[in-house]
C-alpha positions in Angstrom: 0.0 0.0 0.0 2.8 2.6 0.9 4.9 2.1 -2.7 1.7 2.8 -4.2 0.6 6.2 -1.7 4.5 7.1 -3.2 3.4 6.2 -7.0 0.7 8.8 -6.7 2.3 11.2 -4.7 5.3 11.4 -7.4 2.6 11.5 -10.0 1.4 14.6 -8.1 4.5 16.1 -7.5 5.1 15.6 -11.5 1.2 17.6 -12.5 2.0 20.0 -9.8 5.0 21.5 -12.2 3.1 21.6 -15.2 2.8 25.4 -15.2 5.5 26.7 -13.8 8.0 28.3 -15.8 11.7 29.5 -15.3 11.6 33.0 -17.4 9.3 35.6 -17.9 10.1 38.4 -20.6 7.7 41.3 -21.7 6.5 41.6 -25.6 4.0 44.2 -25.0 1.5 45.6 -22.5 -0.4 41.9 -22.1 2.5 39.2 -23.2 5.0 37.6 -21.5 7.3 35.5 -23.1 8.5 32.2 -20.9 10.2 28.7 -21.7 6.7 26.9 -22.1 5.1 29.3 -24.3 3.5 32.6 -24.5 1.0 34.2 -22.2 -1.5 36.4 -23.4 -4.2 38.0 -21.8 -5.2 40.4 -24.1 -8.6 38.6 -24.9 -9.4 38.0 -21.2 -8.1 41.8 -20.4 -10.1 43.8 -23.3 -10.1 47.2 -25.0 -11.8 49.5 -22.7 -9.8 52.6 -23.4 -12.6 55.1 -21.1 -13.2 52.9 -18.1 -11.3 49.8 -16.5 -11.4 46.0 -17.6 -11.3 45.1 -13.8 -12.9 46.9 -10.8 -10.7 45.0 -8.1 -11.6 44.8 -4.2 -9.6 45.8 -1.1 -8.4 43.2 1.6 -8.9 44.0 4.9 -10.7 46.8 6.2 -9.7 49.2 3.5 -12.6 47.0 1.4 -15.5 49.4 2.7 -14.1 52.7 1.5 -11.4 51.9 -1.7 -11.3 49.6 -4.6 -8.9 49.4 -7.5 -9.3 50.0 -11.5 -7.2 48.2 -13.5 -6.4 48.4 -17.1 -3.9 45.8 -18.5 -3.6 46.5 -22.2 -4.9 49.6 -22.6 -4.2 53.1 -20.6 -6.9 55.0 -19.2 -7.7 58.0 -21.3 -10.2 60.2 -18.8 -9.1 63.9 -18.6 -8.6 66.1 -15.5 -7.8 63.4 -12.6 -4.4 61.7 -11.4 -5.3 58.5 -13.0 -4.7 59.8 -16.8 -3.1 57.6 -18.6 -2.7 54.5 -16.5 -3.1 51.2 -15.7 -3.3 50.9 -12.0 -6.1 53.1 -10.4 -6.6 53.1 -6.3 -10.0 54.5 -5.5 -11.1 55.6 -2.5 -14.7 57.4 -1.2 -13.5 59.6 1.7 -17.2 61.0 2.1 -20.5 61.0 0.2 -19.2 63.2 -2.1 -15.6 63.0 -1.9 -13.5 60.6 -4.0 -9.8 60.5 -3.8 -8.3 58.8 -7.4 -4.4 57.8 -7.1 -2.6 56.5 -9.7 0.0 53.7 -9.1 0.7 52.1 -12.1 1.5 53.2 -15.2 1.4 51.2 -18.7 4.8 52.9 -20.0 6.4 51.5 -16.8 5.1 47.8 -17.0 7.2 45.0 -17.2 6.6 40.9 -17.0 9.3 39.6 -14.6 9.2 36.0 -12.8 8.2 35.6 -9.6 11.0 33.0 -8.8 9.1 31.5 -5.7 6.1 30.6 -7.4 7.5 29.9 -11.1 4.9 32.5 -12.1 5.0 35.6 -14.5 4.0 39.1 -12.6 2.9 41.8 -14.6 4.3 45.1 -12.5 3.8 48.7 -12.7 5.9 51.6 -11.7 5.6 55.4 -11.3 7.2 58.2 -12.8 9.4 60.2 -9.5 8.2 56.9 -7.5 10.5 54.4 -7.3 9.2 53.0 -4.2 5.8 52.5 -5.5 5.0 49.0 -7.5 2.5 47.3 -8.0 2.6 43.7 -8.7 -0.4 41.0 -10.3 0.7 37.8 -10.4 -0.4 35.7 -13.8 -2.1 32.6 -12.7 -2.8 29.5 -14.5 -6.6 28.6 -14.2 -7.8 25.2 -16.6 -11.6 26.9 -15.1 -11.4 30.6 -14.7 -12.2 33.2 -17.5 -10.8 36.2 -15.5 -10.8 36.3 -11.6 -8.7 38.9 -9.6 -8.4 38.2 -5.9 -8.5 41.8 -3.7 -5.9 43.9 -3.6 -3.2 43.5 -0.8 -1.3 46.4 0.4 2.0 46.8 2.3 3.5 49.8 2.5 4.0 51.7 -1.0 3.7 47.9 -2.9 0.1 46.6 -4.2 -0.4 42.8 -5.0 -3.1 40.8 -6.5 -3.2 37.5 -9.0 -5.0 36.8 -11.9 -6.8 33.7 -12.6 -7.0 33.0 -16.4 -7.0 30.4 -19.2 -5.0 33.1 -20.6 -2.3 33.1 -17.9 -1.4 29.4 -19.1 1.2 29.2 -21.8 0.0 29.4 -25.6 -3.1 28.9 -25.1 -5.0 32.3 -26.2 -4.5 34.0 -28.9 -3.6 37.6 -29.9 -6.8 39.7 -29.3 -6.3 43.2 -30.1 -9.2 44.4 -31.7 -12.6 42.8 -30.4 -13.6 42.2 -26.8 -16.0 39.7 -27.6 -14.5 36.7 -25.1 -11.3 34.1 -25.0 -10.0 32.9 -28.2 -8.0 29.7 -27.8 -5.1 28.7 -29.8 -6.5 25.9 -32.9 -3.7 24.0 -32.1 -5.0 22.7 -28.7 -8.7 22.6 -29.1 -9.3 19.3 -27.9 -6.1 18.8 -26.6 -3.8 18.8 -23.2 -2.8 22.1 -23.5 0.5 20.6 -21.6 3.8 21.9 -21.8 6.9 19.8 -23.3 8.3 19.6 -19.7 5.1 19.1 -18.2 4.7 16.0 -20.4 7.8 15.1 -19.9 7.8 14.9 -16.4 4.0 13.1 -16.6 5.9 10.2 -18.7 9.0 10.1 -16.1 6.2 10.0 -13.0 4.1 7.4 -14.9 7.2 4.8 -15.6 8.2 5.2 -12.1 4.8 4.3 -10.8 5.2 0.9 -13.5 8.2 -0.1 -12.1 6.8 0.0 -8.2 3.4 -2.0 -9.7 5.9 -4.7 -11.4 7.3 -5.4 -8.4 4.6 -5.4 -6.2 3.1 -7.6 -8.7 6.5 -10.0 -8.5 6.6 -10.2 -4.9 2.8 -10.9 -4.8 2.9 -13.8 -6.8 5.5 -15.0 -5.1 4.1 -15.4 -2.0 1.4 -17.0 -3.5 3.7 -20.1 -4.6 4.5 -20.7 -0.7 3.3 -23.7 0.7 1.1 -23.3 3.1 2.4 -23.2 6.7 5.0 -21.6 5.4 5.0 -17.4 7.2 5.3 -16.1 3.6 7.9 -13.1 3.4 7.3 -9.6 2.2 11.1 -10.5 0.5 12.3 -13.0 -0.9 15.3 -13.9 1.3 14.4 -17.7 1.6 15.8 -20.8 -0.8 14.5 -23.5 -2.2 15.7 -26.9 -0.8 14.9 -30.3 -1.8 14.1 -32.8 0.8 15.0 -37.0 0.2 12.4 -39.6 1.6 15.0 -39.9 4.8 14.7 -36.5 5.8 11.1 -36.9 5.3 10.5 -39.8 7.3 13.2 -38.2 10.0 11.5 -35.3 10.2 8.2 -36.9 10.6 9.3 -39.5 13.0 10.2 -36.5 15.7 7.1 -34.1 15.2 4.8 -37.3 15.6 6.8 -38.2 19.0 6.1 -34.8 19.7 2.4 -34.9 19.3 2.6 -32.3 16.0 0.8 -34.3 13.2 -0.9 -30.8 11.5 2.3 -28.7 11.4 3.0 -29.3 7.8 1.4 -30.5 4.9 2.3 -34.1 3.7 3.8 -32.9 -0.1 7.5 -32.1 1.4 9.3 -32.1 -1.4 9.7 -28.8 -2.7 9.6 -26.2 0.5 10.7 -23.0 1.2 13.0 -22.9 4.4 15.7 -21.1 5.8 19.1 -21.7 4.2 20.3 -23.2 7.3 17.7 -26.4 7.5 19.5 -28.2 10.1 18.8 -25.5 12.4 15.5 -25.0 11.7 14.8 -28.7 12.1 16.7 -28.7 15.2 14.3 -26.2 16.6 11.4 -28.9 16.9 
């Protein structure tokens, strides 16, 4: 039971890779380029020039009074308020009538850099005269989610948040750029995996390992099952095969009947399974 608990946890360990990758470089505003493909969320993230793709939530208690605006592909174009022009928009009601709008990030200032703990591509933002200031959304692989954003974490002068997307798993949408009518997979895996080369890879090393513990369990099964009965079968095979002569037979019997044992073992004693060392283990009757 263990070898097979470790045959499923290696296949585990093997799907848990499948979409992490080990570089992240920027193409444009919404592509990354990485080893297993290219991202691209420009489907999932839209054209809306005037108003923001994503109206994103505040953790904590900050969630009653501010939210976030964010923008991926596209600036935002409104005139007369800090926001102009970016990607990143925190917004916060400070009374009924009183909204404060602050911009931190900017589209001119984003990059796609890997997040080297997580094996994910971030999309980050800076400001102009701000160095301190970034904000970070991590690109998350989703097989389920359209376009999910989880609230928006603050600490200090840095924002985080993640994005869950079919589009934030490697080549599988497609460029966008001019409708905003829904995802667009790539033709190629319709109806397919939509795996990686090293994720398959690592599937096919998982899946030969987990053969090679089954083959043996299977050997060692069936060879306990070839025991005599009578015999304490061993989870090893570190027992020999000795054959007996009608003597030792009749020896052997002559004691365990002056003994009163006439059940112990079967009457076919030719072929049994004993410890290499037979004289002792007859001498312990």
């Amino acid at each position: 039971m263990k070898m097979f608990i470790f045959a499923f946890a290696v296949v585990l360990s093997a799907s848990s890779l499948v979409h992490a990758v080990k570089k992240c470089e920027k193409i444009d505003a919404c592509r990354c380029s990485t080893d297993e493909g290219e991202l691209n969320i420009w489907s999932v993230a839209g054209q809306k020039t005037n108003g923001a793709r994503f109206n994103i939530s505040a953790s904590g208690p900050a969630q009653k009074s501010t939210f976030y605006l964010w923008n991926p592909c596209s600036p935002r174009t409104e005139q007369g308020h800090p926001c102009q022009d970016s990607s990143v928009c925190q917004v916060s009601q400070i009374t009924l009538s009183d909204v404060s709008r602050k911009n931190i990030g900017e589209r001119d200032l984003s990059d796609c850099v890997l997040d080297e703990n997580s094996g994910q591509c971030m999309l980050t933002y800076g400001i102009t005269g701000n160095n301190r200031m970034k904000t970070s959304i991590s690109l998350v692989c989703s097989e389920t989610e359209v376009g999910k954003v989880d609230p928006m974490s603050v600490n200090g002068s840095s924002y985080h948040t993640s994005l869950h997307s079919m589009c934030a798993c490697p080549g599988r949408c497609l460029l966008d750029a001019k409708e905003d009518a829904g995802i667009r997979f790539d033709s190629s895996n319709v109806g397919g995996s939509g795996l990686s080369v090293g994720a398959i890879v690592g599937i096919a090393i998982a899946g030969v390992i987990f053969l090679i513990i089954l083959l043996f369990a299977i050997f060692i099964c069936c060879l306990r099952r070839k025991l005599p009965s009578g015999i304490p079968k061993p989870s090893v095979c570190t027992t020999v095969k000795v054959g007996w002569t009608e003597d030792d037979q009749e020896e052997t019997m002559s004691m365990l009947l002056k003994k009163g044992e006439r059940n112990v073992f079967p009457t076919d004693l030719n072929q049994r399974c004993v410890r290499a060392d037979r004289m002792g283990f007859l001498n312990d009757y």
